[in-house]
SEGULUM-840844 format. One record per residue: residue number from 1; residue in three letters; x negated, y, z negated of N, C-alpha, C in turn. Coordinates in Angstrom, 2 decimals, m for minus. Layout:
BEGIN
NUM_Ala_X_Y_Z_X_Y_Z_X_Y_Z
...
This chain:
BEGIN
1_Unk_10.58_11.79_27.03_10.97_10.51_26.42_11.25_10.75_24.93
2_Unk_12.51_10.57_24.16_12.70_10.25_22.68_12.13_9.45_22.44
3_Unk_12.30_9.80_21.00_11.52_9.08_20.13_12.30_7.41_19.70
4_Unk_13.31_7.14_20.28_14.09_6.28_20.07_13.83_5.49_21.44
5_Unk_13.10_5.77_22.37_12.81_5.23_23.61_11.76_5.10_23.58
6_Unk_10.66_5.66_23.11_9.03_5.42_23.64_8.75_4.04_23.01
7_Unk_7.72_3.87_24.00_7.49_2.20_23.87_6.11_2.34_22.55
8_Unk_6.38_1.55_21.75_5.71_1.58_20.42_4.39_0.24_20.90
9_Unk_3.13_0.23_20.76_1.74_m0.47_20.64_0.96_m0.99_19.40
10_Unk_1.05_m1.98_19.55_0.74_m2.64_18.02_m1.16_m2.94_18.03
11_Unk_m1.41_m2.42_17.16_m3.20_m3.06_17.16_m3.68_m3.73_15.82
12_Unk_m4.45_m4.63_16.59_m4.43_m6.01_15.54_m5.33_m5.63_14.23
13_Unk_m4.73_m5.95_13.25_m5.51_m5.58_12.15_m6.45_m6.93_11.50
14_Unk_m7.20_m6.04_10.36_m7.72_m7.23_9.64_m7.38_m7.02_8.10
15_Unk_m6.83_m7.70_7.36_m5.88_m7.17_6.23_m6.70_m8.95_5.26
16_Unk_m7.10_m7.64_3.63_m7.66_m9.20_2.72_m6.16_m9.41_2.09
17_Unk_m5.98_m10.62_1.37_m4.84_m10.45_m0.08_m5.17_m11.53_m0.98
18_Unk_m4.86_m11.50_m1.64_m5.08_m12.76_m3.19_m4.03_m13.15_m3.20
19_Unk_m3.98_m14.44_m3.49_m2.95_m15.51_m3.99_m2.68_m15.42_m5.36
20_Unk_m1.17_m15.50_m5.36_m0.62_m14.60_m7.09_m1.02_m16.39_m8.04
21_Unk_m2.15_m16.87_m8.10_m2.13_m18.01_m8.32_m1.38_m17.69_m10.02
22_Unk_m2.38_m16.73_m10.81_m1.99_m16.53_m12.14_m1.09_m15.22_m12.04
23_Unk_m0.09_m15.15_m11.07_0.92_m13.87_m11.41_1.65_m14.32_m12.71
24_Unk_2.17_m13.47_m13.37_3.50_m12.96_m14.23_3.37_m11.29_m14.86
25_Unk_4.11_m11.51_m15.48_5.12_m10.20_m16.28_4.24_m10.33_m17.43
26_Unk_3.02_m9.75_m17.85_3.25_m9.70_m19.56_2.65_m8.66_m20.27
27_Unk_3.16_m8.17_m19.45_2.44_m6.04_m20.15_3.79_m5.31_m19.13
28_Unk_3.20_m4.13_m19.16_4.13_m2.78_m18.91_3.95_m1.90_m18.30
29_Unk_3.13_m1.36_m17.39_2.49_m0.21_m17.19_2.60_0.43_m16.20
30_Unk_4.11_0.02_m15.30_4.72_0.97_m14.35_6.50_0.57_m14.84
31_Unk_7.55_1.48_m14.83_8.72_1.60_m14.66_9.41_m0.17_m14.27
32_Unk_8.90_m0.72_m13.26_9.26_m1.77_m12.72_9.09_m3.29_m13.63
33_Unk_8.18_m3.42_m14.44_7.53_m4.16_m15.49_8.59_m4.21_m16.17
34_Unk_9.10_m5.40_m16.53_10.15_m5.71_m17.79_9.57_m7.29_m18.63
35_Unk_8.60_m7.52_m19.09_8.10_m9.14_m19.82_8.59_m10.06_m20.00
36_Unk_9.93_m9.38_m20.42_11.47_m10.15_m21.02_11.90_m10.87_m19.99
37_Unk_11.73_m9.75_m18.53_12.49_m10.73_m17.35_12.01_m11.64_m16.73
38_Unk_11.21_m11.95_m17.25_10.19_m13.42_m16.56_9.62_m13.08_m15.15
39_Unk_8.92_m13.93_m14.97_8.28_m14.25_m13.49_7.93_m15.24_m13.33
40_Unk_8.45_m16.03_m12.13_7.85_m16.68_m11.69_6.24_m17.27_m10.39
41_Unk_5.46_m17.54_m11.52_3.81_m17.53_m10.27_4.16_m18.41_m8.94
42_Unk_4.98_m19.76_m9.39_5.28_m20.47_m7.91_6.39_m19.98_m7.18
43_Unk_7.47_m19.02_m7.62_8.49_m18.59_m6.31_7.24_m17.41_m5.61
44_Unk_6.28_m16.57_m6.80_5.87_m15.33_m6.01_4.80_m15.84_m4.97
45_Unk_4.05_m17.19_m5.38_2.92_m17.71_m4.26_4.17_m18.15_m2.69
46_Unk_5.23_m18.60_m3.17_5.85_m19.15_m1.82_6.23_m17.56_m1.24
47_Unk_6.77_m16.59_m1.73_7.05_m15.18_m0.93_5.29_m14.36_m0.16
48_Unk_4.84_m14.82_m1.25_3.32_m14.35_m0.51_2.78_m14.96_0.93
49_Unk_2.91_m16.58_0.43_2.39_m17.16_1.74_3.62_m16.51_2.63
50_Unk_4.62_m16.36_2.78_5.43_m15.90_3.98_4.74_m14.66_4.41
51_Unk_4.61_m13.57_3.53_4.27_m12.42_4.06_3.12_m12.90_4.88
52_Unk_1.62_m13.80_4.08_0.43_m13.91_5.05_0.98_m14.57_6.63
53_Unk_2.06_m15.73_6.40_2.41_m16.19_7.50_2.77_m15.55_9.05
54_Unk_3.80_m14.32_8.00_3.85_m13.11_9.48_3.06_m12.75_9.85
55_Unk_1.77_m11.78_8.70_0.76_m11.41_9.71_0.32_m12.21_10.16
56_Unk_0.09_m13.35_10.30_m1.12_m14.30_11.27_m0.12_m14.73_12.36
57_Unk_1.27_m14.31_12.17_2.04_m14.62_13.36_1.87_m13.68_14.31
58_Unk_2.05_m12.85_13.92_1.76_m11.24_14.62_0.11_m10.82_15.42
59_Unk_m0.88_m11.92_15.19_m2.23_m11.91_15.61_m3.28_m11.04_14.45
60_Unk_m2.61_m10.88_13.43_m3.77_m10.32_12.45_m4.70_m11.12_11.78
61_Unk_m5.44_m10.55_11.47_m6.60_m11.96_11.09_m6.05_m11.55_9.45
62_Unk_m6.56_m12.18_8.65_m6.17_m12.36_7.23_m7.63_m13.12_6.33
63_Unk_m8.20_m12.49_5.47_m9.10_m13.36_4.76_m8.08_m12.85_3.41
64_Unk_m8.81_m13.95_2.51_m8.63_m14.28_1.43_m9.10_m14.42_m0.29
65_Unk_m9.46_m13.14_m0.97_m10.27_m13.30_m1.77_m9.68_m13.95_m3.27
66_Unk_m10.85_m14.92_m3.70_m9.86_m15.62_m5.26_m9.76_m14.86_m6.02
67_Unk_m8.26_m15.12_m6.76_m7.56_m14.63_m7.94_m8.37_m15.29_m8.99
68_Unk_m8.51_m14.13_m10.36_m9.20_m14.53_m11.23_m8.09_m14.83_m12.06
69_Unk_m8.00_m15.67_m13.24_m7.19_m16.25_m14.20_m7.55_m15.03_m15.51
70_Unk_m6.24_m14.50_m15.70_m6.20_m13.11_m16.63_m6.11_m11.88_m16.18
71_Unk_m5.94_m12.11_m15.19_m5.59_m10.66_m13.64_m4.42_m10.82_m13.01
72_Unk_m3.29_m10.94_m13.57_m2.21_m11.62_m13.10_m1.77_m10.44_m11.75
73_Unk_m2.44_m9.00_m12.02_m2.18_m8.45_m10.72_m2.90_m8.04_m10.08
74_Unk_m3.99_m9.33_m9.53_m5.06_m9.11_m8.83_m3.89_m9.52_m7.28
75_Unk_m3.01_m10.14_m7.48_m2.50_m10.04_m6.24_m2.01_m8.59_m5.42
76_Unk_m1.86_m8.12_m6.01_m2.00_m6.56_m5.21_m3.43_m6.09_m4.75
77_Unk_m3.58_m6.44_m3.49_m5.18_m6.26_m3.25_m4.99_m5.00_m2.69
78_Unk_m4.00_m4.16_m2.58_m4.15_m2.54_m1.86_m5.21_m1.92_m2.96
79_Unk_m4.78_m2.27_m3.63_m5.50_m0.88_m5.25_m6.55_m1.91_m5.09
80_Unk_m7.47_m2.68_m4.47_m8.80_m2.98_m5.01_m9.98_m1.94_m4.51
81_Unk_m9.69_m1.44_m3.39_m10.16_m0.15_m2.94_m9.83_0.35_m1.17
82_Unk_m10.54_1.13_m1.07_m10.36_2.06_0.27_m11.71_1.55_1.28
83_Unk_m10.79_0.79_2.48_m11.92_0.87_3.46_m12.07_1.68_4.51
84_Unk_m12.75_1.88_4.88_m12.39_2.88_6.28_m13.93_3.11_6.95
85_Unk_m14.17_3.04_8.20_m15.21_2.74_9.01_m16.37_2.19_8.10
86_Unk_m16.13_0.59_7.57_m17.28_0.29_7.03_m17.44_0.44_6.05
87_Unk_m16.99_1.03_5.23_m17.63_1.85_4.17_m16.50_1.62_2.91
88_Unk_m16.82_1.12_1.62_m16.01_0.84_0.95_m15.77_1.63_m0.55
89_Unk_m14.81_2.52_m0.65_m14.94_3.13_m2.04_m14.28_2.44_m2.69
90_Unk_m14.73_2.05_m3.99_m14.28_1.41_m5.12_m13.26_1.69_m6.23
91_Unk_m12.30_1.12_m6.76_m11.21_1.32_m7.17_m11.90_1.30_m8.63
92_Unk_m11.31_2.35_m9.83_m11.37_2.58_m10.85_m10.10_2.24_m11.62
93_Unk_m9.32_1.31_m12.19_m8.06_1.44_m12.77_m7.87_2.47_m13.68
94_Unk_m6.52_2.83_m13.73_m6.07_3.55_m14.92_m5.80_3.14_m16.11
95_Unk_m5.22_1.96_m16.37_m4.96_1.07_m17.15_m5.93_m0.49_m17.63
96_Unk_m6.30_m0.47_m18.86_m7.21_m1.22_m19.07_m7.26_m2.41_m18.61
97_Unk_m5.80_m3.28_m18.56_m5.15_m4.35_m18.02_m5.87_m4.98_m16.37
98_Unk_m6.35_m4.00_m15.72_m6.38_m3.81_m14.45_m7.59_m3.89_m14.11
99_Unk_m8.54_m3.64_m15.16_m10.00_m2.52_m15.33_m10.95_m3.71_m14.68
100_Unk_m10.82_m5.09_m14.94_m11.74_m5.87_m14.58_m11.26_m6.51_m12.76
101_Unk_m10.48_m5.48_m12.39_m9.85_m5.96_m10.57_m10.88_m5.13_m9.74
102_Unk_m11.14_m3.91_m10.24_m12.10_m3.08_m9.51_m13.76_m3.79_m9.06
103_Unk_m14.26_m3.98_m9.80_m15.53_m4.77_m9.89_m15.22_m6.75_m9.34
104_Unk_m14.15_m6.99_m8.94_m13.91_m8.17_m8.69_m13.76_m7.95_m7.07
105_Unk_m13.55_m7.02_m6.72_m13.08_m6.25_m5.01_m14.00_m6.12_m5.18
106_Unk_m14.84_m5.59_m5.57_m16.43_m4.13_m5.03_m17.50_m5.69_m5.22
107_Unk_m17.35_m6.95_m5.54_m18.58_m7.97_m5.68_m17.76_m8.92_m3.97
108_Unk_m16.59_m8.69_m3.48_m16.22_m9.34_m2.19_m16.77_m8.72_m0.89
109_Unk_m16.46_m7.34_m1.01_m17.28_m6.37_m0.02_m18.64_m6.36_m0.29
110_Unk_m19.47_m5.99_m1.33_m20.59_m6.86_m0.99_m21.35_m7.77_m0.42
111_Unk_m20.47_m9.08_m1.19_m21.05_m9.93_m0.16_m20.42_m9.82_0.97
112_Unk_m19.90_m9.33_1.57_m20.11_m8.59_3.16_m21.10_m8.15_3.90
113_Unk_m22.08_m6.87_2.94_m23.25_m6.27_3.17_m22.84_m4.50_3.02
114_Unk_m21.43_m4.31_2.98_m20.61_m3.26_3.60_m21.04_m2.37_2.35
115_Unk_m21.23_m0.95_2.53_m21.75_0.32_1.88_m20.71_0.01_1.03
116_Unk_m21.17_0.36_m0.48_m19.62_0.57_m1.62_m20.56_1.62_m2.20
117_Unk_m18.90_2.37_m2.39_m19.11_3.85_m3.41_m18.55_3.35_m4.74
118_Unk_m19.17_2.85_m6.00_m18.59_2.66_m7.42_m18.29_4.42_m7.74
119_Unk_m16.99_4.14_m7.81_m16.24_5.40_m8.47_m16.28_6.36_m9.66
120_Unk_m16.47_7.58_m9.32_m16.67_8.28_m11.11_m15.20_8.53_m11.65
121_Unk_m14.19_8.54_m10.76_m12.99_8.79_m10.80_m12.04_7.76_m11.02
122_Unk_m10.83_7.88_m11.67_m9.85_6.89_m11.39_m9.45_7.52_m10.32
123_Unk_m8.98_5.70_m9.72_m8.42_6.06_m8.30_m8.27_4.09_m8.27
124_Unk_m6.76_3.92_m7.58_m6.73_2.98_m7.48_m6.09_2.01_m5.83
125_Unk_m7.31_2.52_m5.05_m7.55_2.27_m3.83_m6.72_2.50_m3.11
126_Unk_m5.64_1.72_m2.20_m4.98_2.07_m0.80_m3.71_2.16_m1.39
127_Unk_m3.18_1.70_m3.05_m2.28_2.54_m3.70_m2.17_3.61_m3.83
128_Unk_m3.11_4.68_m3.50_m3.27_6.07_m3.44_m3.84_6.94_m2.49
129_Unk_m4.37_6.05_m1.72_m5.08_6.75_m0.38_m4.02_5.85_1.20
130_Unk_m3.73_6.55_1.97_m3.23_5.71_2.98_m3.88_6.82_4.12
131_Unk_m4.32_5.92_5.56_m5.30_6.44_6.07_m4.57_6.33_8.03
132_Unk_m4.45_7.45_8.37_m4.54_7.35_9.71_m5.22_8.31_10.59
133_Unk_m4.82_8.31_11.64_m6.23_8.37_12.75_m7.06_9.88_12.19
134_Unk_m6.43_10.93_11.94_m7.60_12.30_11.35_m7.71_12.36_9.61
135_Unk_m6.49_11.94_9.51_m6.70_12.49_7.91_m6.43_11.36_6.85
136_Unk_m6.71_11.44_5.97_m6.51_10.21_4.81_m5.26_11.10_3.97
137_Unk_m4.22_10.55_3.75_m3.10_10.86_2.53_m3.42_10.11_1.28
138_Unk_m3.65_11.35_0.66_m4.22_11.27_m1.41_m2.94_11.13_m2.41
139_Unk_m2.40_10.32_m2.77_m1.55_10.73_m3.83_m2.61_10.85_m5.59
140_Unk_m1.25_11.72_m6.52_m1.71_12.16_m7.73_m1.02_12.23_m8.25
141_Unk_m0.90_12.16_m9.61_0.39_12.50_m10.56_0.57_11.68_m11.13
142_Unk_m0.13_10.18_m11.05_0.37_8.88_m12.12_m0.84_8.29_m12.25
143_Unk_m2.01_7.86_m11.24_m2.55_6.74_m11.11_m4.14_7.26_m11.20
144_Unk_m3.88_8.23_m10.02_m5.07_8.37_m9.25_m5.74_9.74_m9.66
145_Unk_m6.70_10.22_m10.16_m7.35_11.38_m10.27_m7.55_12.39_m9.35
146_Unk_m7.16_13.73_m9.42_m7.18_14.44_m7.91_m8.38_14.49_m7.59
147_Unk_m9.44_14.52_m8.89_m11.10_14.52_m8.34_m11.45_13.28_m7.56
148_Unk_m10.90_12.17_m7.66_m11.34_11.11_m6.57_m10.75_11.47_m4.83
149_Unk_m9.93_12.34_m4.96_m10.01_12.58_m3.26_m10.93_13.05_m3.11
150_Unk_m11.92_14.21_m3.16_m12.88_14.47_m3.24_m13.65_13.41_m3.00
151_Unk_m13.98_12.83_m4.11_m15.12_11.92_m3.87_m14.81_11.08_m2.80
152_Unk_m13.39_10.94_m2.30_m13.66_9.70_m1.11_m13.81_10.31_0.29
153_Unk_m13.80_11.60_0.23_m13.76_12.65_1.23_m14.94_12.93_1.48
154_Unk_m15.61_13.01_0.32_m17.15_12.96_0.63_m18.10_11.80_1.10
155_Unk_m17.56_10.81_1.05_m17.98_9.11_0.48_m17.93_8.70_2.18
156_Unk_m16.73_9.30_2.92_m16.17_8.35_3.54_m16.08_9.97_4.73
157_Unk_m15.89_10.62_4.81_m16.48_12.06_5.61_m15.17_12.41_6.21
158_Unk_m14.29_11.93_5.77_m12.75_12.14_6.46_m12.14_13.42_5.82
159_Unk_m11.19_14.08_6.35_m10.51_14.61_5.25_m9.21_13.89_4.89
160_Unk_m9.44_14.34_3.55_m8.03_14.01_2.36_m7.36_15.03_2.03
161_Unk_m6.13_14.60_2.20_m4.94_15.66_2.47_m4.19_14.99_0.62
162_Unk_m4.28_15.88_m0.35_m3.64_15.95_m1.93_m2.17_15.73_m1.63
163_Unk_m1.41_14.84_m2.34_0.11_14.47_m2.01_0.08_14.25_m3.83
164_Unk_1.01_15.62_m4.12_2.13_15.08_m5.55_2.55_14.56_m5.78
165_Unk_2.85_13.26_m6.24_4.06_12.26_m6.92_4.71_12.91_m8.25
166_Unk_5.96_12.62_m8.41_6.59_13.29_m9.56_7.53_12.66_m10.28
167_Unk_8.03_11.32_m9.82_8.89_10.30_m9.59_8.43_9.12_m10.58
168_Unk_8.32_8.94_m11.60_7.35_7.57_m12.15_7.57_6.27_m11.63
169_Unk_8.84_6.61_m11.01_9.33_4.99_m10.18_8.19_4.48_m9.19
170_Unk_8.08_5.89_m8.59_7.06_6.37_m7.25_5.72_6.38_m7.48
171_Unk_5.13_5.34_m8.66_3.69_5.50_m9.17_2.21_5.53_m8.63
172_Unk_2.36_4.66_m7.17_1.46_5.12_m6.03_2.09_5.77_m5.04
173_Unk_1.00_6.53_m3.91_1.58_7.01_m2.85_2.59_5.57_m1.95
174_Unk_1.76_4.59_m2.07_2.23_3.71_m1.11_3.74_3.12_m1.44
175_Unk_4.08_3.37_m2.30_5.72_3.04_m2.62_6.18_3.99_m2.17
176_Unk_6.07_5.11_m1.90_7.00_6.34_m1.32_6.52_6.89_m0.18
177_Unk_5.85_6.46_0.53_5.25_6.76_2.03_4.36_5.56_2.30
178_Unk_4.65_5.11_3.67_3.87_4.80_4.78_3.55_4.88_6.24
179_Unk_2.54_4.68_6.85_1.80_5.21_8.12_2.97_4.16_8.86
180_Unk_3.65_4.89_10.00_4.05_4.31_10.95_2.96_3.75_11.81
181_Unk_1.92_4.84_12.40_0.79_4.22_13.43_0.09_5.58_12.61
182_Unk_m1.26_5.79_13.94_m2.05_6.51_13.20_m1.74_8.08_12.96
183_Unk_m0.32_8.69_13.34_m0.46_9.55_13.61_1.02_10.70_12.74
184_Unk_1.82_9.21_12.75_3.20_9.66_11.75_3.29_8.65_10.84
185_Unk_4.66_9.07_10.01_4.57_8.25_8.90_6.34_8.44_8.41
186_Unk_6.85_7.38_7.53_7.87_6.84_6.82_7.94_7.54_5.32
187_Unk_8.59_8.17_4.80_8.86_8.84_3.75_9.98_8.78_2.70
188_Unk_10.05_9.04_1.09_11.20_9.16_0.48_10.88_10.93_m0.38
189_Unk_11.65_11.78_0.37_11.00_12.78_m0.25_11.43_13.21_m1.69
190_Unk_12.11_12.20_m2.41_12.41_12.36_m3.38_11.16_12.21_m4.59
191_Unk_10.23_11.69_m4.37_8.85_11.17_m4.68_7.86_12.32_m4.78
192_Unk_8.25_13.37_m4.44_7.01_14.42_m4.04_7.77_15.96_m4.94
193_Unk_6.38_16.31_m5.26_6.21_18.05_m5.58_7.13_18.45_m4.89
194_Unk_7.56_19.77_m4.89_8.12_20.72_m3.81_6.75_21.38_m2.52
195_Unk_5.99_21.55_m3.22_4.55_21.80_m2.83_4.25_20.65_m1.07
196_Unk_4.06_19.44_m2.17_3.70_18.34_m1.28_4.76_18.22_0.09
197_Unk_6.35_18.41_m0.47_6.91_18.27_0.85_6.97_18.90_1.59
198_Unk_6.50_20.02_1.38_6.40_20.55_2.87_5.26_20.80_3.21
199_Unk_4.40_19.89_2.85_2.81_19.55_3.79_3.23_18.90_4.31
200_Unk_3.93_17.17_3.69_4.43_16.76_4.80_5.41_17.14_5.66
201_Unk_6.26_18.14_5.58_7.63_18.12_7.11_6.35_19.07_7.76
202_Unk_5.64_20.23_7.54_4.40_20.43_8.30_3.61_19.80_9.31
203_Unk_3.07_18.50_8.17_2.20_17.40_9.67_3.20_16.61_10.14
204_Unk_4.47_16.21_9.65_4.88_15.40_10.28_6.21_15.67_10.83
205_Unk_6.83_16.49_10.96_7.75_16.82_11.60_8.63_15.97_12.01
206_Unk_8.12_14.69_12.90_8.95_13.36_13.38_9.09_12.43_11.88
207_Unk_8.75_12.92_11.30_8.99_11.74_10.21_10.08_11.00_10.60
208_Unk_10.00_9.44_9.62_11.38_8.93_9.45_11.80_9.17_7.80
209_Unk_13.09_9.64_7.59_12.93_10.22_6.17_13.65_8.80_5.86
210_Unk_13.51_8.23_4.35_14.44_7.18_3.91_15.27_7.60_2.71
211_Unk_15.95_6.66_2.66_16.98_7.37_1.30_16.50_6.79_0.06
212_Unk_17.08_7.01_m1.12_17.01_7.08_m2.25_17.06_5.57_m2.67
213_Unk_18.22_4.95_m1.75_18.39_3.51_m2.47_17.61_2.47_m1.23
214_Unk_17.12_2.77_m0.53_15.91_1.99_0.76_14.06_1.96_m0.42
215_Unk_14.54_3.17_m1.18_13.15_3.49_m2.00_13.31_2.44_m3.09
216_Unk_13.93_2.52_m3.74_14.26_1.32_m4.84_14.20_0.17_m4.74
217_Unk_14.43_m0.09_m3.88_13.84_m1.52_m3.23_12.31_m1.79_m2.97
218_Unk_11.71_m0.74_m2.71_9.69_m0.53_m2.08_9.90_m0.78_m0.97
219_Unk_11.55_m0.33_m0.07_11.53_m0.34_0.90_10.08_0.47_1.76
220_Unk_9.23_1.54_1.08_8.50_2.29_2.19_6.70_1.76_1.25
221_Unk_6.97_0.37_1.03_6.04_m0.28_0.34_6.19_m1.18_1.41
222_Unk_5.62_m0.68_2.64_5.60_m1.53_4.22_4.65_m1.34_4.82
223_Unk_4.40_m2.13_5.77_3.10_m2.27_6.42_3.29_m2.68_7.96
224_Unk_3.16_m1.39_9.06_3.07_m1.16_10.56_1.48_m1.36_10.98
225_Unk_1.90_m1.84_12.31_0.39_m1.72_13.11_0.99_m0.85_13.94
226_Unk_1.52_m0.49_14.02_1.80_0.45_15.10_3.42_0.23_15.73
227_Unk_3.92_m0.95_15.64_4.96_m1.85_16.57_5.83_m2.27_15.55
228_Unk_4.98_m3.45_15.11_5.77_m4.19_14.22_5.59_m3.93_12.62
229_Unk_7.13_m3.42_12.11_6.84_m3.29_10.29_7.08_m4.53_9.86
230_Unk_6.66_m4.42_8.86_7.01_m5.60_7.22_7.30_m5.03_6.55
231_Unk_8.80_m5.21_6.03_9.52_m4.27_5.20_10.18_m5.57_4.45
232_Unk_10.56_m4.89_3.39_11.01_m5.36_1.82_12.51_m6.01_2.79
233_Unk_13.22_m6.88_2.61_14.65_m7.41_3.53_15.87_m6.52_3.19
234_Unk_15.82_m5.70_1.90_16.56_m5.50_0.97_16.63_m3.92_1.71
235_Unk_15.72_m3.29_2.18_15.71_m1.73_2.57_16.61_m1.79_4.07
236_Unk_17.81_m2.26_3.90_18.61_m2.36_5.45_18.70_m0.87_5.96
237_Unk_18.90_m0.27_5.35_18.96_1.12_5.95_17.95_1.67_6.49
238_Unk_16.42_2.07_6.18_15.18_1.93_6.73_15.47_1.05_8.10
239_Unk_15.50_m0.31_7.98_14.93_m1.09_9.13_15.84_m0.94_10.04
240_Unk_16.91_m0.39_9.67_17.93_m0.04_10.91_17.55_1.23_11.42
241_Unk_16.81_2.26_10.79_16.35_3.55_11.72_15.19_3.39_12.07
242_Unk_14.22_2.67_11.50_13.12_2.04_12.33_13.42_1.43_13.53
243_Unk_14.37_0.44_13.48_14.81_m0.10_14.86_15.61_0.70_15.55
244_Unk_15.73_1.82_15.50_16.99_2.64_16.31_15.37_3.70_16.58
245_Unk_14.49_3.52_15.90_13.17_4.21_16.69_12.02_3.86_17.18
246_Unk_12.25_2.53_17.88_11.80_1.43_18.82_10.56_0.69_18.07
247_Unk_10.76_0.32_16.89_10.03_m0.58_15.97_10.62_m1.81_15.63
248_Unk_9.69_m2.73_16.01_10.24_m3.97_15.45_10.19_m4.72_14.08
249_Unk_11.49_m4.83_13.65_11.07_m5.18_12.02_11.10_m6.19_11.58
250_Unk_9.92_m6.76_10.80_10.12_m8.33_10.17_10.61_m7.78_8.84
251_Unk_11.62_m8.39_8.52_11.61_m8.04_7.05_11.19_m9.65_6.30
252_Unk_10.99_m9.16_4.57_10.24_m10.71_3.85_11.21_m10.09_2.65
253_Unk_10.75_m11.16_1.73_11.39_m11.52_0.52_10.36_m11.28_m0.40
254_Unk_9.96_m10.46_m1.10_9.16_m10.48_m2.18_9.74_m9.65_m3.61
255_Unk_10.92_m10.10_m3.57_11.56_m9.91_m4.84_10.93_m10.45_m6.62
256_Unk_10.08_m11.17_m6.23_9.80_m11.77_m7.73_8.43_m11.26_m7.49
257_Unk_7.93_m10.67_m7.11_6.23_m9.74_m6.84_7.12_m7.55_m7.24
258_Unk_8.42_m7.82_m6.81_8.53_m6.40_m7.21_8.63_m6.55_m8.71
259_Unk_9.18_m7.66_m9.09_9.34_m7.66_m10.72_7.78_m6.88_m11.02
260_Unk_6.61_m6.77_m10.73_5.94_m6.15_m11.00_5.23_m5.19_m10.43
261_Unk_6.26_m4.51_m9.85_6.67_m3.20_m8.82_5.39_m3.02_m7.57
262_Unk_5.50_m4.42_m7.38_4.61_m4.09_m6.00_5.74_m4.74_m4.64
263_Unk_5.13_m4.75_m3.34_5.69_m4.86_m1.98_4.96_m5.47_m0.92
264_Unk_4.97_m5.68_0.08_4.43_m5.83_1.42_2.78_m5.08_1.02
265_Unk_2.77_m3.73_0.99_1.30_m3.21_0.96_1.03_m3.38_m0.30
266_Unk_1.34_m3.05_m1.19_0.55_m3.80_m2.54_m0.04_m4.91_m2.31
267_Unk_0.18_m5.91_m1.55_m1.02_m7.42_m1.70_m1.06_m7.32_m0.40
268_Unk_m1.69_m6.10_0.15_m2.49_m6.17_1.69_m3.44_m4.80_1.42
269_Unk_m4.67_m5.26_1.49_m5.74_m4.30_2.01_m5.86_m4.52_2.91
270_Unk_m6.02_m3.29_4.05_m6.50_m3.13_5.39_m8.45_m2.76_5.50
271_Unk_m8.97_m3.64_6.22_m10.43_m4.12_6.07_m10.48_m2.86_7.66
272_Unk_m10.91_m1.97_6.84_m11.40_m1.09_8.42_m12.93_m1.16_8.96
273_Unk_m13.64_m1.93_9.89_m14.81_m1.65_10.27_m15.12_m0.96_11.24
């Protein structure tokens, strides 16, 4: 059976996100950031609720943790940290701007009861770690400290596989790669070391590779259960070889949330218990 024929299985997730109640533009601190170009907080809350709308269409459960006023990018709940069986490592920002989002995630999982690792490392959660069924993918090079794979490798008993970024556009792993299911994954290899890419054509061989202008968009700033993606509307080229490799694609609108270069997985943490 091709890979353009096998029947694709979706499993239901449990994914947190914040409401961009206090989003805007008014700092700088990835490529995508412009102050000048405004933002709007009520078009980005109406593109958000759509995205939550699909997943809960799709059968995912969805909780909801509050946005603090002066965290305008607490709506990116990927970077609040890394869950994975239970166990929660805590996000360290790189940027001072950010610094009070870490400790605002690590007091929600708490009151959960759920193990948290407070970080010695920067590392800014599922913006830099993306996790399927054996190994966890580490990115480095902008955000994330290579000593925090380590520590989440230790934290969390998985192994972490080191991924180069080189690209500043490409400032987390999760803008330039994501997990199809648990086992392959979606790529722009323009984003990576020479090193790094061929770890990945190594593990992943089936990749789906994307192009240059599907990336610019945060086209591979998407989020699969296995079946169905959520992709940026704008990455047509992606969702047409996704669908020509038996995935079904919702695409959304979150054009005024990239103004501050996030996507689909930027304001989705995946809650692994």
């Amino acid at each position: 059976m091709t890979t353009t024929t096998r029947e694709r299985v979706a499993t239901t997730r449990h994914f947190l996100m914040c409401r961009p109640e206090f989003f805007a533009v008014t700092y700088a601190i990835n490529p995508w950031m412009d102050p000048a170009a405004g933002a709007s907080a009520e078009k980005a809350l109406a593109q958000w609720e759509a995205l939550k709308a699909a997943y809960e269409s799709l059968g995912h459960r969805v909780s909801v943790i509050d946005p603090i006023d002066g965290l305008p990018d607490m709506v990116f709940a990927a970077n609040g940290a890394l869950v994975v069986d239970a166990h929660v490592y805590g996000a360290r920002f790189a940027h001072a701007e950010r610094a009070d989002e870490g400790p605002a995630y690590a007091k929600w999982f708490a009151e959960l009861g759920l193990p948290i690792k407070e970080a010695e490392f920067t590392n800014e959660g599922e913006g830099d770690f993306l996790t399927l069924d054996e190994v966890i993918l580490a990115g480095t090079g902008f955000r994330t400290d290579v000593a925090a794979h380590m520590e989440a490798q230790e934290f969390l008993g998985r192994p972490v596989v080191t991924l180069r970024l080189v690209d500043p556009r490409f400032y987390h792993l999760d803008t330039a790669l994501f997990p199809l299911d648990g086992r392959n994954v979606a790529y722009y290899p323009g984003a990576f070391s020479e090193g790094s890419l061929r770890v990945l054509r190594r593990m992943f061989p089936d990749a789906i590779i994307a192009s240059e202008e599907d990336a610019l968009v945060l086209g591979l700033n998407a989020v699969s259960d296995g079946k169905n993606v959520i992709v940026n509307a704008e990455a047509t080229g992606l969702s047409a070889e996704l669908s020509r490799h038996g995935y079904s694609v919702i695409p959304v609108d979150l054009s005024e949330l990239r103004k501050a270069g996030g996507g689909p997985k930027c304001c989705t943490l995946e809650i692994r218990l």
